[in-house]
C-alpha positions in Angstrom: 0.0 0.0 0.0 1.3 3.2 -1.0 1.8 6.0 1.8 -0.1 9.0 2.4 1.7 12.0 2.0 2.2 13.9 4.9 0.3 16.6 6.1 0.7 20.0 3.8 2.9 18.4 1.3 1.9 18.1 -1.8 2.5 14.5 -3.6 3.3 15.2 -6.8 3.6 13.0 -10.0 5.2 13.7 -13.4 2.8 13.3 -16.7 4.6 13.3 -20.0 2.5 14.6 -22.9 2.2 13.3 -26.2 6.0 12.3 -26.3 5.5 9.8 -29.0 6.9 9.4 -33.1 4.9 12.0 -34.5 6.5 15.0 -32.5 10.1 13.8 -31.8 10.4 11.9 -35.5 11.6 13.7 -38.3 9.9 13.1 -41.5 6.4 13.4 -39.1 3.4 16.2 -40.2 3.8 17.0 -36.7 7.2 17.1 -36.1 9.4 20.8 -36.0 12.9 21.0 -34.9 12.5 22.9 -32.0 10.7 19.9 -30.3 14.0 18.1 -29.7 14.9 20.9 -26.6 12.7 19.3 -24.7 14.0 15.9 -24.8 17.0 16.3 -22.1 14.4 18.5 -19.7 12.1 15.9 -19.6 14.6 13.3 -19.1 16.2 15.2 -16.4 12.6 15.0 -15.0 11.6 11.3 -15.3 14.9 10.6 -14.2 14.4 12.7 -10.6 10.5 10.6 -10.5 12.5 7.2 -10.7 14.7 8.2 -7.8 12.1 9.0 -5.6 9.7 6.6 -6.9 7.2 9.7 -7.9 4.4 8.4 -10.1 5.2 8.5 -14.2 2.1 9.4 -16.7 2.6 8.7 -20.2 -0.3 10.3 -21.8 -0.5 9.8 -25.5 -3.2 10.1 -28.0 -4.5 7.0 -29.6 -7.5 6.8 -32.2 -9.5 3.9 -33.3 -8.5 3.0 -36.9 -11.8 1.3 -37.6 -14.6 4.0 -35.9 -15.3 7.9 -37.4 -13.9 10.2 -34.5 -15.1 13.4 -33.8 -10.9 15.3 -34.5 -11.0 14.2 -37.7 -13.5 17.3 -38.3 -10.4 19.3 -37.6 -7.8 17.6 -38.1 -6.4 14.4 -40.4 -6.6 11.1 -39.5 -3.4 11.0 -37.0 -2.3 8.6 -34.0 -4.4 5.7 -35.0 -3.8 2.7 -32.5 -1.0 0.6 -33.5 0.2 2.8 -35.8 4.0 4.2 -35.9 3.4 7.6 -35.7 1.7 7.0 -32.2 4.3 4.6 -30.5 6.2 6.0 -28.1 9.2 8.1 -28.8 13.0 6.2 -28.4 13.0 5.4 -24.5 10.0 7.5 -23.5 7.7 4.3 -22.9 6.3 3.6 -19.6 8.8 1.0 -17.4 9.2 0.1 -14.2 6.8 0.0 -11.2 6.2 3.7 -10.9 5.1 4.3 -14.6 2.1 3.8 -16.4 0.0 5.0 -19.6 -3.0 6.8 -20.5 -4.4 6.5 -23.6 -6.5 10.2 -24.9 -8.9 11.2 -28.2 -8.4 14.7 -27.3 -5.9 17.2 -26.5 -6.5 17.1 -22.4 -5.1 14.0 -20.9 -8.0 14.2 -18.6 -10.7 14.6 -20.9 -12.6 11.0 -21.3 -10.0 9.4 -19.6 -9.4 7.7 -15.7 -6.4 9.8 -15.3 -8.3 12.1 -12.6 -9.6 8.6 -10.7 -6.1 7.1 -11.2 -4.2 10.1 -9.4 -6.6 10.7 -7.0 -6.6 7.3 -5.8 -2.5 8.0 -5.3 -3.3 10.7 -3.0 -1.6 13.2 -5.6 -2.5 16.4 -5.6 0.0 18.1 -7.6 1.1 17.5 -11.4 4.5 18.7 -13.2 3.1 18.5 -16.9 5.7 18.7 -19.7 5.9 17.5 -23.8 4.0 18.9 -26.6 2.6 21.6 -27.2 2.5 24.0 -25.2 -0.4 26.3 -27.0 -2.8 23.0 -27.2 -2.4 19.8 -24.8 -0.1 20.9 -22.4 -2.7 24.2 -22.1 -5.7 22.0 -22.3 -4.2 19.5 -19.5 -3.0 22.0 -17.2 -6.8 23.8 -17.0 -8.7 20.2 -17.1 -5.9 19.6 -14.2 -7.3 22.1 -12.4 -10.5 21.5 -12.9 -10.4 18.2 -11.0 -8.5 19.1 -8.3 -5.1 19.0 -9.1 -2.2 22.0 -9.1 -1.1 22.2 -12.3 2.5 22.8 -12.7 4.4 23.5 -16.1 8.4 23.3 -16.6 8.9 26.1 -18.7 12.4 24.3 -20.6 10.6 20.9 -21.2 7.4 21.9 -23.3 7.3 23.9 -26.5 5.6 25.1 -29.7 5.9 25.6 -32.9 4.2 28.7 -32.9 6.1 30.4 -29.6 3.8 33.3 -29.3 0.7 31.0 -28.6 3.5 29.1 -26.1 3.9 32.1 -24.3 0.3 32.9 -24.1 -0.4 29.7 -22.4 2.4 30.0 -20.0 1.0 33.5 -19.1 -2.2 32.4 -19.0 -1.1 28.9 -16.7 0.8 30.8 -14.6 -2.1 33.8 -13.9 -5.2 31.5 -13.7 -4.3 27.7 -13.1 -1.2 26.9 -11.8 2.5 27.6 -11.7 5.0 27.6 -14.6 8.3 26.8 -13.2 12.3 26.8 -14.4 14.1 23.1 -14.9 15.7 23.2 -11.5 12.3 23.6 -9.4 10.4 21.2 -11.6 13.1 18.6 -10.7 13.0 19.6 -7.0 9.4 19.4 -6.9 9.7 15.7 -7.8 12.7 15.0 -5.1 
């Protein structure tokens, strides 16, 4: 049985984003080079949850291949199950006793999903967010995470855009209405 945390401190647990083949591969329709900064931060961060055994998300988007879904009104067909551009990217795939994965339809990893039920029943209250991108899951997460409960909190080096000026709007926006956007250093701590 997993501890309680103790009293006034938050537990916290890391959730990776959409770090999967069609971001971090080149050669992807949704892959841009700038993506590839946030590699290192968010290894620097999963690495920091395996120490202290902190609780690993891998939320990735997954579609049916054989139903209509309701994205495809926006957006092409993408992240089908099974299909290579929705694999996890290189070593970012859930392993070892502290990770596991949550499969999403829509940009929230919260949105039709147990993740809420699954972290509350692991007494966390507090979430360190970070992958891609910034201006559409990683915003859409961080309010749906504070929606349910949960302190949203955003490492500012390990998330990213390719359009920056929507990146920054979220942060500001994250930082003045939902939770905290933080630098590497305090993410890392926050997971100690």
């Amino acid at each position: 049985m997993t501890e309680t945390p103790q009293a006034g401190r938050p537990r916290t647990a890391l959730l990776l984003v959409d770090v999967i083949n069609s971001f971090f591969e080149p050669g992807h329709p949704n892959y841009y080079p700038d993506v590839e900064a946030v590699l290192e931060p968010m290894r620097q961060l999963r690495a920091a949850a395996k120490a202290s055994g902190a609780i690993v998300v891998h939320a990735v988007e997954r579609h049916r291949p054989e139903f209509h879904d309701f994205e495809w009104k926006k957006l092409p067909i993408h992240h089908l199950a099974d299909a290579h551009d929705a694999d996890f990217f290189q070593e970012f795939r859930p392993e070892g006793s502290n990770e596991t994965a949550v499969f999403k339809r829509r940009f929230s990893a919260f949105f039709a999903t147990d993740l809420a039920l699954f972290l509350t029943e692991q007494k966390v209250n507090r979430v360190i967010i970070a992958g891609v991108k910034t201006n559409v899951c990683i915003r859409a997460t961080a309010q749906d995470a504070f929606a349910n409960g949960f302190e949203p909190v955003i490492v500012r080096e390990a998330t990213n855009s390719n359009r920056p000026h929507l990146a920054e709007a979220s942060l500001e926006d994250i930082e003045r209405y939902m939770g905290r956007v933080v630098s590497l250093t305090e993410g890392v701590e926050m997971l100690k």
